[in-house]
C-alpha positions in Angstrom: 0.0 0.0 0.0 1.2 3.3 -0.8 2.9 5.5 2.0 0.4 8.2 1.6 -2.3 5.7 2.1 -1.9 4.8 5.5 0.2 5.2 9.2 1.1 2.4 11.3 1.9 3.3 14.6 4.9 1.5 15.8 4.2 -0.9 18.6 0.7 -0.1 18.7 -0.5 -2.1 15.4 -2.9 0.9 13.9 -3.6 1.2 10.7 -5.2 4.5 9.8 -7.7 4.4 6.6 -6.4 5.9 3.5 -9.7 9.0 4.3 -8.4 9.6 7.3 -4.6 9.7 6.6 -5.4 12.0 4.5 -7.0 14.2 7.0 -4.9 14.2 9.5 -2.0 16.3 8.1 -5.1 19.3 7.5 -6.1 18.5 11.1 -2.7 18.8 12.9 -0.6 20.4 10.4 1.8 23.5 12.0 -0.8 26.4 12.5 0.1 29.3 9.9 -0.7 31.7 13.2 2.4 30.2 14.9 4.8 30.6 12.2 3.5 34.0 10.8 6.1 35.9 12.3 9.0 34.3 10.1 7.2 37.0 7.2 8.9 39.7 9.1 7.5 43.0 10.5 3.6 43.4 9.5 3.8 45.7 6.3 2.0 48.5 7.9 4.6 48.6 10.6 6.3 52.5 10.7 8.0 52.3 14.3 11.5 50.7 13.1 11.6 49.1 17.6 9.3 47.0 16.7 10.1 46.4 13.1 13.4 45.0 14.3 11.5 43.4 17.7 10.1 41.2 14.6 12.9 39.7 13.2 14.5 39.4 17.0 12.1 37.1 17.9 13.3 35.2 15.3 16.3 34.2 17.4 17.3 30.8 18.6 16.8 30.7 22.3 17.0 27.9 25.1 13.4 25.1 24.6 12.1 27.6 22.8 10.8 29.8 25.3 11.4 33.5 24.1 12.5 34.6 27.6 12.6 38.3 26.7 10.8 41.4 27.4 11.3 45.0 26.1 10.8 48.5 27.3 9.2 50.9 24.5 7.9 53.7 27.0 11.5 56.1 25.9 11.3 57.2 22.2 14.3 55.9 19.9 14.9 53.6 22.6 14.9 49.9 23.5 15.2 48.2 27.0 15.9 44.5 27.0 14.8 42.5 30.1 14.5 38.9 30.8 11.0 37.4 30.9 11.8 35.4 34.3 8.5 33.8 33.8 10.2 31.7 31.3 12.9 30.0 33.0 14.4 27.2 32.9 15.0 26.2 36.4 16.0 22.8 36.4 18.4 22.4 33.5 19.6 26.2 33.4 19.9 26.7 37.2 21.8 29.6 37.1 19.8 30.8 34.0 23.7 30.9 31.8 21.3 29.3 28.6 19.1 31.9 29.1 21.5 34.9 28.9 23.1 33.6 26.4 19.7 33.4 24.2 19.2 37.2 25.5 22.2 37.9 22.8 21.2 35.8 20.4 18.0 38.3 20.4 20.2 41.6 20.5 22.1 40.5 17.5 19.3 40.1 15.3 18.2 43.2 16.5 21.0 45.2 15.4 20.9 43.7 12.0 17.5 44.7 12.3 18.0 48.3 12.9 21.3 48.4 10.7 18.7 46.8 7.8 16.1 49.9 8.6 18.9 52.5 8.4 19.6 52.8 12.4 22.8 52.0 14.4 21.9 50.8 17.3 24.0 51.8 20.4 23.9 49.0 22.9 24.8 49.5 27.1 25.1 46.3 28.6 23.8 45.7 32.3 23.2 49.5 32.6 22.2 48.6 36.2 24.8 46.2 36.5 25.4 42.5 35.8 23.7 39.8 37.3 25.0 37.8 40.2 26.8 34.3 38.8 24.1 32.4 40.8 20.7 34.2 39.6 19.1 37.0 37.6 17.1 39.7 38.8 14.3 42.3 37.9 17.2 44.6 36.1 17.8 45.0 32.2 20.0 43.2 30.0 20.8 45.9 27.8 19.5 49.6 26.7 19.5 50.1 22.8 19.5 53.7 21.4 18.3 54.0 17.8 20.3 56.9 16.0 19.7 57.3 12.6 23.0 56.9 10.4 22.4 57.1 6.6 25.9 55.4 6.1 25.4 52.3 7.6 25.2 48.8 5.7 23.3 46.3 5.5 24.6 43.4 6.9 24.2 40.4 3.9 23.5 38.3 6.9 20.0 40.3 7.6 18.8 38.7 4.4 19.4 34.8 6.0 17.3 35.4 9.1 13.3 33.8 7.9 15.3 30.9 6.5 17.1 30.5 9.5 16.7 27.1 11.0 17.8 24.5 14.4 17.5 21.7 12.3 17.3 18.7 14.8 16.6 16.1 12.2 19.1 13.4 11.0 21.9 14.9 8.8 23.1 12.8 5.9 26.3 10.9 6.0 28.1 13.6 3.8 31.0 15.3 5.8 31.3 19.0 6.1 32.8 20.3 3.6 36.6 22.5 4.1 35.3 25.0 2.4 32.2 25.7 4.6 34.5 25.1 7.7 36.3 27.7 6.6 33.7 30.2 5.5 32.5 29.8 9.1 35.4 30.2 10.9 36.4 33.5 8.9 32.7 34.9 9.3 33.7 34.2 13.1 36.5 35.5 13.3 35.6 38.8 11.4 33.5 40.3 13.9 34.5 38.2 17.2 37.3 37.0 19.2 35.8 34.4 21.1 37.1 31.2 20.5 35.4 29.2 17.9 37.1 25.2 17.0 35.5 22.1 15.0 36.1 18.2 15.3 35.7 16.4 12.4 38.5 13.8 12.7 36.9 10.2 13.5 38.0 9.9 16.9 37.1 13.3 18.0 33.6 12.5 16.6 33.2 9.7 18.4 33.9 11.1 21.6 32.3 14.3 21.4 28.9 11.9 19.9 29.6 10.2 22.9 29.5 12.8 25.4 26.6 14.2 23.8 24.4 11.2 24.1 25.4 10.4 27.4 24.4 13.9 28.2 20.9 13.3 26.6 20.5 10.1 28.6 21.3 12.0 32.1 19.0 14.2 31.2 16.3 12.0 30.1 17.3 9.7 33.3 16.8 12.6 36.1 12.9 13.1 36.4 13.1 16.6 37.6 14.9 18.0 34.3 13.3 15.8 31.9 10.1 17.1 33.1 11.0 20.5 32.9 10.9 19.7 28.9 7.7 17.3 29.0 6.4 20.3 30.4 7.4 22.4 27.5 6.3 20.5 25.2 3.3 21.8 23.1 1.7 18.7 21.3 -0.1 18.6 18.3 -1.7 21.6 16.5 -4.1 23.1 19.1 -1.4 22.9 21.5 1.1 25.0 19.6 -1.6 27.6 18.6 -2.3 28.5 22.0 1.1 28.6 23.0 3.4 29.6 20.2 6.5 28.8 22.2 8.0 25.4 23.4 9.1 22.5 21.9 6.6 21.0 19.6 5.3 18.0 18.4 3.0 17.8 15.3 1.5 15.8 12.1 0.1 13.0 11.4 1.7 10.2 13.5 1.8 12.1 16.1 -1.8 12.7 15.9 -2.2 9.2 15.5 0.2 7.9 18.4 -2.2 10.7 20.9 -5.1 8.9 19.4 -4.2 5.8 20.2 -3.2 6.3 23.6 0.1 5.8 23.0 1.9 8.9 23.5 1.1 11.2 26.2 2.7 13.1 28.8 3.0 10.6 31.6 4.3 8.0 29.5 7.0 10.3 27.9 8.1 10.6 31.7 8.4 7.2 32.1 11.2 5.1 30.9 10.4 1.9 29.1 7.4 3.5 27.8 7.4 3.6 23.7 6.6 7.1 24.3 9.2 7.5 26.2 12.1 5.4 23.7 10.4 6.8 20.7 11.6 10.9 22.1 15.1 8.6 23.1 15.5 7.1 19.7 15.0 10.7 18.0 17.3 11.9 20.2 20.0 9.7 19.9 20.0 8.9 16.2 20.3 12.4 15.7 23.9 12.9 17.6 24.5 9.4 15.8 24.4 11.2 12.6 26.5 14.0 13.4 29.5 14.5 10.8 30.7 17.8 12.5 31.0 19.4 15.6 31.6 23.0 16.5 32.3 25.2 19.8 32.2 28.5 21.0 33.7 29.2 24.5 35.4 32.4 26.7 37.5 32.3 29.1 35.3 33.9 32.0 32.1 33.3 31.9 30.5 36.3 33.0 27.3 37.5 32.0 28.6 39.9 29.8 30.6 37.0 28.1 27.1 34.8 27.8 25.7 37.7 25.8 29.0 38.0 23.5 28.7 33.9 22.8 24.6 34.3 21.9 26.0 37.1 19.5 28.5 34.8 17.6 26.2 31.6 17.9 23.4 33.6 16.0 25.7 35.1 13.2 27.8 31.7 13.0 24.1 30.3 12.6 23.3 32.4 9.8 26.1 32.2 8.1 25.5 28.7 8.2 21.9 28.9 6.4 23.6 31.3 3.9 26.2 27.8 3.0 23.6 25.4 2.9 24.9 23.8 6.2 22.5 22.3 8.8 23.6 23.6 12.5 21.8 21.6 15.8 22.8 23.5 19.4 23.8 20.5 21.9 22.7 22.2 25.6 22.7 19.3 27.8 26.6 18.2 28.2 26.3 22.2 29.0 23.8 22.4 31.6 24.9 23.0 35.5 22.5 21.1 38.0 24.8 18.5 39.9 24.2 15.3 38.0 25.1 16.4 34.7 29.0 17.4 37.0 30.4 14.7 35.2 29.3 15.4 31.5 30.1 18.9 32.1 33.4 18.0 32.9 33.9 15.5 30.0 32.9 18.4 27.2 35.5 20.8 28.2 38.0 18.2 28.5 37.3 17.0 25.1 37.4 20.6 23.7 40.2 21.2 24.8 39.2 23.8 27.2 41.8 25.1 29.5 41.4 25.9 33.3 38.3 28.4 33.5 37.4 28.9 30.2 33.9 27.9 29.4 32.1 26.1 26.8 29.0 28.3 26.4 27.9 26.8 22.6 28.6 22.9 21.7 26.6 22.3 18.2 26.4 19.5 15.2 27.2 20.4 11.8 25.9 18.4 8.8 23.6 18.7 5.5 20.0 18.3 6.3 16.9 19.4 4.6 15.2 22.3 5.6 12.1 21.1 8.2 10.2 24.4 8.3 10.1 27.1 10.6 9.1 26.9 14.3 6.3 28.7 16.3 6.9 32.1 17.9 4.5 34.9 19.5 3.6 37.9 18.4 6.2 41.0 18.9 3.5 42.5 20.6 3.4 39.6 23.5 7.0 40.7 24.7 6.5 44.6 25.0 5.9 45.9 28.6 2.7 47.9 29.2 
């Protein structure tokens, strides 16, 4: 029988009907509402803040969350804040992940402005940085707009709607020298943070290693797997209402709910085939890695967090620009006590001297496109 024709749910023996296989993908397809905002700034948009607030939102950020808030009230003026209602506590205990995603944001935001004409004039921490342990109520950064009729356009700007995470399997095809290199001079062009590969077979193999181990610990400790069960918007209604998050959607998904199969409790529960199936996706990803890159500083202070979300975002579009599939690895980086050892193994294996810090570990590969994912309206993250 023709693939189009029908979906067998592993393990569960269901065979849905070729009328209704065909309904399902119009029933829990990806809601065009979520996924609007990769258009850009509505066209009847003048204020160029939230013209570039568009295309910021566009930023990869940790599970998804969009932990970001913004000041409007001062003309020509942009105050960023974190959105500490969108924490991750338990894998991100002292919030690093999130910071870093606060500069992936400002980034895009100044290829925004720059795009719009506007050189954006960025004070970090104008109230000071936050402690090492926790954030607080005070901003991240104040953005002046001043109008500057010289500035460029960053070719970049033109990469940000195609930009993807792609978390998919890459194909076998190794990473060409030429796109190594391409990133590593876009890198090195506008930052001095330290940015290094691995693509030699026994670095690959360790580094796969250490990232699947990493998954596992994470999957194994209930507390921090459920922080992502819990973010986890499933199927189409789900991810309307939410526009955030980690999603699940289509049709064997919408069958595997159905059927009973998958649901939150047994996606908590090891041994489940919910609960193998989100393993098995996991894993055969990092299996399929051909490349891995880094970025890392040697402190690791809040101001350096920021600088690695800047490079990670540009080294991310440049990516898109070569064709090459990128895939950020957080767990081997996350900081609540079981994950000690894993931590320890990733900056050993990068080669990380005493103190420096690993703030980005990523896979490199080719990998089709898989679409765009959900994010709120501009208008969600501006403070009344």
């Amino acid at each position: 029988m023709a693939r189009r024709n029908f979906i067998r749910v592993i393990g569960g023996g269901i065979v849905l009907a070729a009328g209704t296989a065909v309904a399902v993908p119009r029933l829990d397809a990806m809601p065009a509402a979520a996924v609007e905002g990769w258009r850009g700034p509505r066209p009847q948009e003048r204020d160029p803040r939230r013209r570039a607030l568009a295309w910021a939102m566009l930023a990869p950020n940790p599970h998804n969350m969009q932990a970001w808030l913004v000041d409007l009230r001062q003309p020509d003026e942009i105050v960023l804040y974190v959105d500490r209602e969108r924490l991750l506590p338990q894998t991100d205990p002292f919030s690093r992940q999130i910071v870093v995603g606060q500069g992936t944001f400002l980034e895009l935001l100044v290829l925004a402005l720059a795009a719009d004409g506007y050189r954006a004039e960025i004070v970090l921490f104008p109230g000071g940085e936050f402690e090492a342990e926790r954030i607080d109520a005070r901003p991240v950064a104040r953005v002046r707009l001043v109008r500057d009729s010289t500035i460029k356009v960053d070719p970049l700007f033109a990469q940000i709607p195609h930009r993807r995470s792609i978390k998919t399997e890459y194909a076998k095809q190794p990473v060409s020298a030429a796109h190594l290199a391409a990133l590593a001079a876009a890198h090195r062009a506008v930052s001095d943070l330290t940015l290094d590969f691995a693509t030699d077979p026994a670095a690959l193999d360790a580094l796969r290693a250490i990232a699947a181990g990493a998954s596992e610990v994470e999957m194994m400790t209930p507390r921090t797997h459920k922080e992502s069960i819990d973010r986890l918007r499933i199927g189409a209604d789900e991810i309307a209402t939410h526009r955030d998050g980690l999603v699940l959607t289509g049709p064997m998904i919408w069958a595997l709910r159905h059927a009973g199969i998958f649901t939150r409790d047994k996606a908590m529960t090891p041994g489940t085939l919910a609960w193998k199936g989100g393993r098995d996706v996991i894993m055969t990803g990092y299996a399929s890695a051909v490349a891995f890159g880094w970025i890392a500083t040697p402190l690791n202070t809040r101001t350096a967090q920021i600088a690695a979300g800047r490079a990670y975002v540009r080294l991310n579009l440049k990516a898109t620009e070569l064709g090459v599939a990128m895939h950020p690895h957080s767990q081997a980086l996350q900081e609540f006590a079981e994950m000690a050892d894993m931590h320890r193994a990733i900056h050993k294996a990068t080669g990380m001297p005493d103190g420096h810090t690993v703030q980005m570990f990523f896979r490199l590969g080719y990998a089709a496109d898989p679409g765009p994912t959900p994010r709120r309206s501009p208008d969600s993250i501006v403070m009344a």
